[in-house]
C-alpha positions in Angstrom: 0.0 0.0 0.0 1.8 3.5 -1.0 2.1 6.2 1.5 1.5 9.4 1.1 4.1 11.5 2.9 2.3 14.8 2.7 -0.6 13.4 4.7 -3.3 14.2 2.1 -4.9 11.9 0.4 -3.7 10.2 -3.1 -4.0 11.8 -6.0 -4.7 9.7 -8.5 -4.5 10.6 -12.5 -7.9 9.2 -14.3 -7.9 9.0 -17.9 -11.7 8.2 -19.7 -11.8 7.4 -22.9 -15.2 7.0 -24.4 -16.9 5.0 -26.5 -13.3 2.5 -26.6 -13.4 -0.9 -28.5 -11.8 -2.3 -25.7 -14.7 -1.7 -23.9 -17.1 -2.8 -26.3 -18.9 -6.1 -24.2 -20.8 -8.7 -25.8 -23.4 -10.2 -23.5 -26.8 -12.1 -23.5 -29.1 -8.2 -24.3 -26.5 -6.9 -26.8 -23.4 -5.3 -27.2 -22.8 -2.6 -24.0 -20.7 0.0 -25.1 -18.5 0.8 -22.0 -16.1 3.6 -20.7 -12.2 2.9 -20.3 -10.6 4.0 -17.5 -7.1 4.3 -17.1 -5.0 4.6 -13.7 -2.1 5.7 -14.4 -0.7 7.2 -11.0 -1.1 4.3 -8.6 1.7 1.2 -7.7 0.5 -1.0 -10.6 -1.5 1.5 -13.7 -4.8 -0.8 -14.7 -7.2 -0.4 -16.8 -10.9 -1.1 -16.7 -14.3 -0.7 -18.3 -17.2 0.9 -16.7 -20.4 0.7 -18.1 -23.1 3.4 -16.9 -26.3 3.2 -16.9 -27.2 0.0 -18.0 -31.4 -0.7 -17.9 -32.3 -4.2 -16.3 -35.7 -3.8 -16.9 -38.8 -3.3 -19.2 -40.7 0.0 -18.2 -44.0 -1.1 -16.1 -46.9 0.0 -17.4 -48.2 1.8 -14.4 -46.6 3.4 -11.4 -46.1 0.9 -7.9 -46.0 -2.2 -10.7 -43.3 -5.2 -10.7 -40.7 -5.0 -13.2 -40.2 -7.7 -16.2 -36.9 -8.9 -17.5 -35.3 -7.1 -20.3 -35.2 -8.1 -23.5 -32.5 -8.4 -26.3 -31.5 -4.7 -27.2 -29.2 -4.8 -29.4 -26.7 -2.5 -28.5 -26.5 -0.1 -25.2 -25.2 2.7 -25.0 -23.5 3.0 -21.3 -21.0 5.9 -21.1 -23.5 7.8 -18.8 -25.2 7.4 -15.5 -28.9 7.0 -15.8 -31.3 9.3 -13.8 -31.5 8.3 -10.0 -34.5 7.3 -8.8 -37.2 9.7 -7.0 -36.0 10.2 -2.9 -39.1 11.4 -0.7 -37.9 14.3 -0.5 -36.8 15.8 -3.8 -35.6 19.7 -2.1 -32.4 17.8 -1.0 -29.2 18.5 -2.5 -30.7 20.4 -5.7 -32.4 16.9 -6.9 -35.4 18.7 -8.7 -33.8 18.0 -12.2 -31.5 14.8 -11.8 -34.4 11.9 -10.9 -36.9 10.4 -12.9 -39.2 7.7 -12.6 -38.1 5.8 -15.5 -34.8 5.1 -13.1 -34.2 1.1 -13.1 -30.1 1.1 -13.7 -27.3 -0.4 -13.2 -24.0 0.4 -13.2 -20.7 -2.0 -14.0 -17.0 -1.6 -12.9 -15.2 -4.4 -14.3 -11.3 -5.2 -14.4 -9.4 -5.2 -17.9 -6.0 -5.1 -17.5 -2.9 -4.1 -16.2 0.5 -3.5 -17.3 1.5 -6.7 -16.7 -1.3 -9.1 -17.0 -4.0 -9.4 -19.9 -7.9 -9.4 -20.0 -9.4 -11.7 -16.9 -12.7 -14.0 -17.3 -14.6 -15.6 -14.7 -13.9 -13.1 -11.6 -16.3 -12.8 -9.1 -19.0 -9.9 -9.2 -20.0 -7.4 -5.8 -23.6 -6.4 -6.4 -24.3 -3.2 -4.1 -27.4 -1.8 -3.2 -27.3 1.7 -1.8 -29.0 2.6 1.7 -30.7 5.5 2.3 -33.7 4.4 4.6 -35.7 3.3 1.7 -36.2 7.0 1.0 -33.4 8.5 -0.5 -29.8 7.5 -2.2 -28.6 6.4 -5.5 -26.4 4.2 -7.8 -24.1 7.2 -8.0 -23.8 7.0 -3.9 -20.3 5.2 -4.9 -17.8 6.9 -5.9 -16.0 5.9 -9.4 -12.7 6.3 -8.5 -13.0 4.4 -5.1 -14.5 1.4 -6.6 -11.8 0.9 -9.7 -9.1 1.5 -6.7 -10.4 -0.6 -4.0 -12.3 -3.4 -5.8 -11.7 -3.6 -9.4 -8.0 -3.2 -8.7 -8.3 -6.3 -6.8 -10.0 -8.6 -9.5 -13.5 -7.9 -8.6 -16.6 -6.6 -11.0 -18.7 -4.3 -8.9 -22.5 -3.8 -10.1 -24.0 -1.2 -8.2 -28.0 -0.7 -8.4 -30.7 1.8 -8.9 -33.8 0.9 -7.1 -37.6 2.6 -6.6 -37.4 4.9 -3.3 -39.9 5.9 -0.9 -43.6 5.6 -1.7 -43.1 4.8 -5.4 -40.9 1.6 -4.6 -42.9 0.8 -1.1 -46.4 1.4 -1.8 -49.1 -1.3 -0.3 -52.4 -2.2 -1.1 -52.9 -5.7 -0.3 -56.4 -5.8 -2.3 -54.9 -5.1 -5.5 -51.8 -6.6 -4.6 -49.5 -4.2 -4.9 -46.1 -4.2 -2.7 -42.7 -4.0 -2.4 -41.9 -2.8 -5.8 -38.4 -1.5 -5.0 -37.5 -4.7 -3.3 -38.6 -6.4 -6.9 -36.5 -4.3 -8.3 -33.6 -5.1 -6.4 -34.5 -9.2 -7.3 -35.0 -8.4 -11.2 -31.5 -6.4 -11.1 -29.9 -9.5 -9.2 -31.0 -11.8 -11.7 -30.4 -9.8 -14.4 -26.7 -9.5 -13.9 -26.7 -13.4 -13.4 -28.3 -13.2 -17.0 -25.5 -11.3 -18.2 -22.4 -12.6 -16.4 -20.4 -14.2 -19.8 -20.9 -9.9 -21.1 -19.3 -8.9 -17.7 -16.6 -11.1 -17.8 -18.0 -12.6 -14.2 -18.1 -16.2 -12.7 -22.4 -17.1 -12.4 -21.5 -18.8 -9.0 -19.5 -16.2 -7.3 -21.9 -13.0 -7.2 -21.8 -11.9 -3.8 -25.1 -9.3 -2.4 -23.5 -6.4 0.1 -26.3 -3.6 1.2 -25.9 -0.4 3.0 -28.0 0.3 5.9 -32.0 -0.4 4.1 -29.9 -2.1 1.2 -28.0 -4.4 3.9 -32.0 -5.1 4.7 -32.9 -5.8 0.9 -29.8 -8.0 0.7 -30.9 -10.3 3.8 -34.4 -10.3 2.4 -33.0 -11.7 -1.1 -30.9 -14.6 0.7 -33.9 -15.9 1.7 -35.4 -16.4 -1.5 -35.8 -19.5 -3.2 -33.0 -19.4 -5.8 -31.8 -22.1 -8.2 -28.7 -23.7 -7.0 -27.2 -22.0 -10.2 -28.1 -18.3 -9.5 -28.2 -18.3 -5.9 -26.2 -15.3 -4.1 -22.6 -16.8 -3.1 -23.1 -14.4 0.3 -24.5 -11.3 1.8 -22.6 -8.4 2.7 -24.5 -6.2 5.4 -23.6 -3.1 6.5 -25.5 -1.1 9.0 -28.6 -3.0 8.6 -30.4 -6.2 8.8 -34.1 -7.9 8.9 -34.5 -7.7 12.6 -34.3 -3.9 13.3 -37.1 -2.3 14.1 -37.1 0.2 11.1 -36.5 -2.6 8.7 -40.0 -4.0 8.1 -42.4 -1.4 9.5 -45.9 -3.1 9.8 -47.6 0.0 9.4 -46.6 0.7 6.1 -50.6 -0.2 4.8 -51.6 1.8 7.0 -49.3 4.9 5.4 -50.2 3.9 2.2 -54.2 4.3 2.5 -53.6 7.6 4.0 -51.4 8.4 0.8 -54.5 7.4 -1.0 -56.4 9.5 0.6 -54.4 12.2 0.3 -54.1 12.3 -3.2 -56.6 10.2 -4.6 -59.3 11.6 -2.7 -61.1 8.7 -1.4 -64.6 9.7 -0.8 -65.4 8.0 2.8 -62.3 8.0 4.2 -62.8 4.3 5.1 -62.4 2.2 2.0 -60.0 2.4 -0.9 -62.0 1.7 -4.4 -60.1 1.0 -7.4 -60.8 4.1 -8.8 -59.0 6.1 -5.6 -56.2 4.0 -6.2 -55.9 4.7 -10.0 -55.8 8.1 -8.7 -52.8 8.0 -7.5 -51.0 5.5 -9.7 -51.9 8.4 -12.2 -50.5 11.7 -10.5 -47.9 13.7 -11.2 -45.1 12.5 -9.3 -45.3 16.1 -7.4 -48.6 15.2 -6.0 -47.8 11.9 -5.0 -44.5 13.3 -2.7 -46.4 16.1 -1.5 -49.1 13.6 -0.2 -45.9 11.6 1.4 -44.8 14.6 3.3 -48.7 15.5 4.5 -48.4 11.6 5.5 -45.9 10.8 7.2 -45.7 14.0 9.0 -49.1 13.4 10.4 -48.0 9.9 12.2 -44.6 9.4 13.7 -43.9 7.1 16.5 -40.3 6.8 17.1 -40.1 3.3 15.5 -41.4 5.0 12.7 -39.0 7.3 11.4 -38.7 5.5 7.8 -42.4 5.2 7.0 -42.6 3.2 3.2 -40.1 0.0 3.8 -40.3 -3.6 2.3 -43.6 -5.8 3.7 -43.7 -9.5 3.9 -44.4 -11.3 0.9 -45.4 -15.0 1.0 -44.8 -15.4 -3.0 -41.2 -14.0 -3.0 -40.2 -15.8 0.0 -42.3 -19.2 -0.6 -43.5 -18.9 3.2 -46.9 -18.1 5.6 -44.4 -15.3 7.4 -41.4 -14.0 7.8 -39.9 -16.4 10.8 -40.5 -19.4 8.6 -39.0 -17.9 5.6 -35.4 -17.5 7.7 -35.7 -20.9 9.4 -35.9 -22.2 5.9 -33.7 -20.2 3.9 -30.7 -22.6 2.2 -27.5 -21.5 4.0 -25.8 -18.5 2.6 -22.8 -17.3 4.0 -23.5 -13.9 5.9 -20.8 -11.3 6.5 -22.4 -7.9 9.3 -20.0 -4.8 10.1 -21.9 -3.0 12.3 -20.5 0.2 14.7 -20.9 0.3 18.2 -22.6 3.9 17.5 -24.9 3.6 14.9 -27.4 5.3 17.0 -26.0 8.4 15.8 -27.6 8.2 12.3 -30.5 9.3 14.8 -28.9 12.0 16.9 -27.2 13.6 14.2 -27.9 15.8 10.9 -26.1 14.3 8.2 -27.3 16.4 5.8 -24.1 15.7 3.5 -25.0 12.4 3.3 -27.7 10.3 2.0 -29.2 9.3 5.7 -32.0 12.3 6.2 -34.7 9.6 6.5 -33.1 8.2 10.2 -32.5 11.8 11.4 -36.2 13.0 11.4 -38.1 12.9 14.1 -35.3 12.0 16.8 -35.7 13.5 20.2 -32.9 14.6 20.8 -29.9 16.0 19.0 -26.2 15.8 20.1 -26.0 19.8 20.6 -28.9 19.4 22.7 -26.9 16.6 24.6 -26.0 19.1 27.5 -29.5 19.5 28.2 -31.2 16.7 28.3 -32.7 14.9 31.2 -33.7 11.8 32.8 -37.3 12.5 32.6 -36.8 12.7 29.1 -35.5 9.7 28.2 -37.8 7.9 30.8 -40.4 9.7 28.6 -38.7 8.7 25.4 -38.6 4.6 26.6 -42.3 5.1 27.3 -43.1 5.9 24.2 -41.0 3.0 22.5 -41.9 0.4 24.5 -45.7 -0.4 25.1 -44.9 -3.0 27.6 -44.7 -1.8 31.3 -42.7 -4.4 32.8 -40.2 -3.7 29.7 -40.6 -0.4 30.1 -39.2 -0.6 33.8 -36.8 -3.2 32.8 -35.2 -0.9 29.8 -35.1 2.3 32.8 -33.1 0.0 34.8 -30.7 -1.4 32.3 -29.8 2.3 30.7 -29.6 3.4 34.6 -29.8 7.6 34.2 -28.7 10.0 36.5 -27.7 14.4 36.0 -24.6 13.2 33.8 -26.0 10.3 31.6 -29.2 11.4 30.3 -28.1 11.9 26.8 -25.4 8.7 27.5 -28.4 6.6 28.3 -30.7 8.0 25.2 -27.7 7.2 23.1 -26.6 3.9 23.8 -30.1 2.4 23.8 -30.9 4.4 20.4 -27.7 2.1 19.1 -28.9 -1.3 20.8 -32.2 -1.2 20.0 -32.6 0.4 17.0 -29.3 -1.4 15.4 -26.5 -3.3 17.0 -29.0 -6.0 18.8 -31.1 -7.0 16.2 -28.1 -7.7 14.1 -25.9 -9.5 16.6 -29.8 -11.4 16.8 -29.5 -12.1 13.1 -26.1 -13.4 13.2 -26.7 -15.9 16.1 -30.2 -17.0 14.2 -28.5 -17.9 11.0 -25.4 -18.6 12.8 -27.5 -21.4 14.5 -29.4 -22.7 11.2 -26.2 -23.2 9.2 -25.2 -20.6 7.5 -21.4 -19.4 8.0 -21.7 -16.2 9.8 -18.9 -13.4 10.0 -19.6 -10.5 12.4 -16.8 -7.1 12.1 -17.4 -4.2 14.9 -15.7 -1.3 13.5 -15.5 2.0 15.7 -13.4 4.4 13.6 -13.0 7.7 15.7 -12.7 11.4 13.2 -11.1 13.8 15.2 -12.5 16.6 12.9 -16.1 15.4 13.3 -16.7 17.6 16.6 -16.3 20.7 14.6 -19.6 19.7 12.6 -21.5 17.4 14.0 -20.6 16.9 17.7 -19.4 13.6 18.0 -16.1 11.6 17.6 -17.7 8.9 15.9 -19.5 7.4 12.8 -22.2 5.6 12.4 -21.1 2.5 10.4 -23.7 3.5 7.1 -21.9 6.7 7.0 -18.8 5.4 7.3 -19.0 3.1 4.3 -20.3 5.5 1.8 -17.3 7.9 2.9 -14.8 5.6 3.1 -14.9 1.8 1.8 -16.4 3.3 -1.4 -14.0 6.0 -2.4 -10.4 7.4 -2.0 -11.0 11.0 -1.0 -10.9 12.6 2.5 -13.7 11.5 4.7 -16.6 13.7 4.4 -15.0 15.4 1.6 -14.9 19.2 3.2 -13.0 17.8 6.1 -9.7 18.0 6.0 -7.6 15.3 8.1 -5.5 17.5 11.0 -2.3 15.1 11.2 -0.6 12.1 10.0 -1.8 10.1 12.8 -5.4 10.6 11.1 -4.7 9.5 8.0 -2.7 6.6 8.9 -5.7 5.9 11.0 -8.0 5.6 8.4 -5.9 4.0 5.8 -5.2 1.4 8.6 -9.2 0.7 9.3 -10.1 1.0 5.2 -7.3 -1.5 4.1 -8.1 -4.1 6.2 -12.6 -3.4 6.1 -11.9 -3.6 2.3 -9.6 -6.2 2.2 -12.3 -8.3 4.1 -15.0 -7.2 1.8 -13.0 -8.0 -1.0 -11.8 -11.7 0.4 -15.5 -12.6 1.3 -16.6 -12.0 -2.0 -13.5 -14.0 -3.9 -14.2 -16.9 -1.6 -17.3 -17.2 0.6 -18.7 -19.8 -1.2 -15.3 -21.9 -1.5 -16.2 -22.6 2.4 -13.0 -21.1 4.2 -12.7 -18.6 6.3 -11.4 -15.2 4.3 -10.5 -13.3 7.2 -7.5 -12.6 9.2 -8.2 -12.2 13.3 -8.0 -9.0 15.2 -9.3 -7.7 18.3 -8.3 -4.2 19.8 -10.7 -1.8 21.2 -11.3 -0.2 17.4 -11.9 -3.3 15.5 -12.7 -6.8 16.3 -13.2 -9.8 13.6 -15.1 -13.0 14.2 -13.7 -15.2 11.4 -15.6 -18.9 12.1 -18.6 -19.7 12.3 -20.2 -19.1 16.1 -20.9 -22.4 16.7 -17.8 -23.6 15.9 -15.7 -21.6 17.8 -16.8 -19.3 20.8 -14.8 -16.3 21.0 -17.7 -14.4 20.5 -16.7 -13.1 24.2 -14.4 -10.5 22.5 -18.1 -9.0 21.2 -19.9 -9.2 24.0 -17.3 -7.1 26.3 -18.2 -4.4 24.0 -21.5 -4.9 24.5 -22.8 -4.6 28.1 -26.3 -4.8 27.5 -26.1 -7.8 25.5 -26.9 -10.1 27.9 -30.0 -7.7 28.9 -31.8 -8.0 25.3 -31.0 -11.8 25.1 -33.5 -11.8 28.2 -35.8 -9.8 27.0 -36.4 -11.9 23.6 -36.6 -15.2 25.7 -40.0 -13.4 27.2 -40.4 -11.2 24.0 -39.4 -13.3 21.3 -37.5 -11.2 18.7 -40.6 -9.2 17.6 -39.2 -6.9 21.1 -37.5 -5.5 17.9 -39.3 -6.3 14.6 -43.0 -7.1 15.1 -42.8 -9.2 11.8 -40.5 -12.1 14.1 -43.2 -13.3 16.6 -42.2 -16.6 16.4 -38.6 -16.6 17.3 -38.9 -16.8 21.0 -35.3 -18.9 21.5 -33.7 -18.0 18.2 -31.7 -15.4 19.7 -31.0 -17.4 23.2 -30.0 -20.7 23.0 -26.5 -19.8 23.2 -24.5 -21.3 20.8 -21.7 -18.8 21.4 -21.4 -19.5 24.9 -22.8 -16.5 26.5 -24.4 -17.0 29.9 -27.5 -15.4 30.5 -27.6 -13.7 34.1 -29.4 -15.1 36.7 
């Protein structure tokens, strides 16, 4: 790995070429028509092709419809992005004019050559799907240069994915079954680059799934499709998010979606949706229908609501009655989490650079209120969580508050509940039914980050859109203050990327790809949990661990995601060796 001895950060020479021959793929829909890239600063120059804007889709016919496989085109132009899908909220960072509905893209970054080797077949492909919240994000999340350094550099094809945001890719209306068209989305793009693997130059059996925050979510839900053996993902990759947390699977989401009907279609009692109210809104302008999103969800918020349109259950896609049955029964996939010990702060903190608006609204508190805040706050704050006294109680006494740790309290169970839990709970579940499970804790510290937004530390969906995924400064306007900082980060982004990049060459080869760590920035589980217990080296950084694990022996896992009622001992049979207190 070259150093940089000013302390900046590389500077990298890019040169495009469009429109090259090289570049020129021949797949299953047609010949693509590619970009080259050319590195020419770095250790080892390379060269790759990156084909933008690639549709994986036929155009539905109406709005909130499933998508149909593509058919033979010809020839595809792809030396520009597409248009990014429609956020909820289209007044953020000058969006007006850049999204469209017609938005179902992908976008390829594949290896060519280098100076000393010549064009690779067969390499294994990273499909990424951006996060967001469901709400808001884009293809283009990722930056270009980042990706051809950190990935295609290393012999892997990245595929990243547009999908429908918000109420045009959540929408439900289970009479006219209608739901989860941006999760369909995400499937049709998956099988679509399985389709065109032999164009991409990619191996069919080694596509690997990683997700960012709602993504991460999307790419659990696809592992528990029912695949053929010869397109089935060869693992998941979840950062920041995963099935079991609370804003994952919102149950309400009907609910939010009649109200959008009558908020725009104009139902006439109020009571009932009729077709013609629901043509209604498949037919406004798309103004209308985010302007009756905002009157929406602005009227309900609970504070497990935040992110109001998210996927729903769906016994076709998953071949199962509910969700519990459908992750009992899932064929073993191996699943890779990196998680933060302070993801909480994607829910204290305005990161209004970023694409992660949808977990900062409604929050009660934000960390320049910190200082102020009070026990009888949060007391009021776990009251209106939890609808359970005796839980209630229980949470109060766990998160113990006093003058000093009102805000400390608020925060650390805002990061339990809301994210580290439920995905330590869906490592341990499929952990326990087979599937080779990997769990990375990384808690990066940015000295710089007080000056902005108040806090050391980054929440891990923040931190891989800034970081895994490109080769600038972190945060961009945020210049590192010393050597020690950058050092720092090139330390934790080598070895998170290396990881990523090892996982996806050989998760399905059924070895462990990792090496072992464990300091108080960075731990590594590399075996599969039943096999060997050291998960220990977590659970020291998690106090309340053993707290949770109690309260979904009583609870059952629904304590955080309503949609799990039936998975009472999933998450406490302990088959890492962690004793339960008496």
């Amino acid at each position: 790995m070259r150093v940089n001895p000013s302390g900046r950060w590389p500077d990298d020479q890019y040169h495009i070429a469009v429109a090259h021959p090289d570049c020129l793929l021949d797949s299953s829909i047609g010949n693509i028509q590619a970009l080259k890239y050319s590195l020419t600063a770095a250790e080892q120059p390379f060269e790759s092709c990156v084909a933008l804007g690639i549709p994986y889709s036929q155009l539905p016919r109406h709005r909130f419809e499933f998508t149909h496989g593509l058919k033979y085109q010809g020839f595809i132009n792809a030396t520009k992005f597409g248009a990014k899908c429609v956020p909820i909220k289209t007044n953020i960072n000058g969006l007006q004019n850049l999204t469209d509905e017609n938005c179902l893209f992908i976008n390829a970054f594949i290896p060519h050559k280098t100076a000393i080797s010549t064009i690779k077949h067969n390499l294994p492909i990273l499909m990424v799907i951006h996060g967001g919240g469901f709400s808001d994000g884009s293809a283009e999340n990722f930056d270009t240069k980042g990706i051809l350094r950190n990935y295609v550099n290393q012999d892997i094809i990245v595929v990243t994915v547009n999908y429908r945001l918000g109420s045009l890719g959540f929408f439900v209306n289970h009479a006219y079954e209608i739901k989860n068209a941006g999760l369909y989305d995400v499937l049709q793009a998956y099988l679509f680059v399985t389709s065109i693997t032999e164009g991409l130059r990619g191996d069919p059996n080694r596509i690997a799934i990683l997700g960012v925050d709602s993504g991460a979510v999307m790419a659990e839900l696809l592992s528990l499709v029912s695949f053929p053996n010869d397109v089935r993902p060869a693992g998941i990759i979840a950062i920041g998010g995963s099935i079991s947390m609370p804003w994952a699977m919102s149950p309400n989401v009907a609910e939010v979606s009649d109200d959008l009907v009558w908020a725009v279609g104009g139902a006439s009692d109020g009571v009932s949706i009729r077709k013609a109210d629901l043509m209604s809104t498949v037919c406004a302008p798309v103004d209308a229908i985010l302007n009756g999103t905002e009157e929406v969800i602005n009227a309900k918020r609970r504070p497990q609501d935040f992110i109001p349109f998210a996927p729903t259950f769906d016994a076709v896609m998953f071949n199962a009655p509910d969700l519990s049955t459908a992750m009992r029964d899932a064929e073993p996939i191996p699943h890779f989490y990196i998680a933060s010990q302070y993801d909480g702060l994607l829910r204290t903190t305005e990161w209004t650079d970023h694409n992660f608006t949808a977990f900062s609204d409604g929050v009660a508190v934000e960390v320049k209120d910190k200082a102020t805040f009070t026990c009888d706050q949060f007391h009021d704050y776990v009251d209106s969580l939890f609808r359970d006294d005796t839980l209630r109680d229980g949470v109060k006494k766990e998160y113990l508050c006093n003058v000093h740790l009102g805000y400390t309290a608020y925060e650390q169970l805002i990061s339990d509940y809301f994210f580290m839990m439920p995905m330590i709970s869906d490592a341990m579940f499929f952990a326990k039914h087979k599937h080779t499970t990997y769990l990375s804790v990384v808690n990066p510290i940015h000295l710089m980050l007080n000056k902005t937004y108040g806090t050391n530390y980054v929440p891990i969906s923040v931190l891989a859109e800034t970081l895994f995924f490109t080769i600038e400064s972190p945060y961009h306007s945020i210049d590192l203050i010393d050597h020690f900082e950058y050092h720092y980060y090139i330390m934790h982004r080598h070895f998170t990327v290396n990881n990523i990049v090892e996982f996806t060459k050989h998760s399905k080869l059924g070895f462990d790809p990792f090496p072992k760590a464990d300091d108080k920035n960075y731990t590594v589980i590399g075996s599969h949990f039943e096999q060997e217990p050291v998960y220990g080296n977590i659970a020291t950084k998690f106090p309340h661990l053993s707290f949770w694990q109690k309260v979904t022996k009583v609870y059952g896992t629904s304590a955080f995601n309503s949609n799990l009622k039936a998975l009472n001992d999933e998450f406490t049979d302990q088959p890492i060796g962690v004793p339960l207190p008496q």
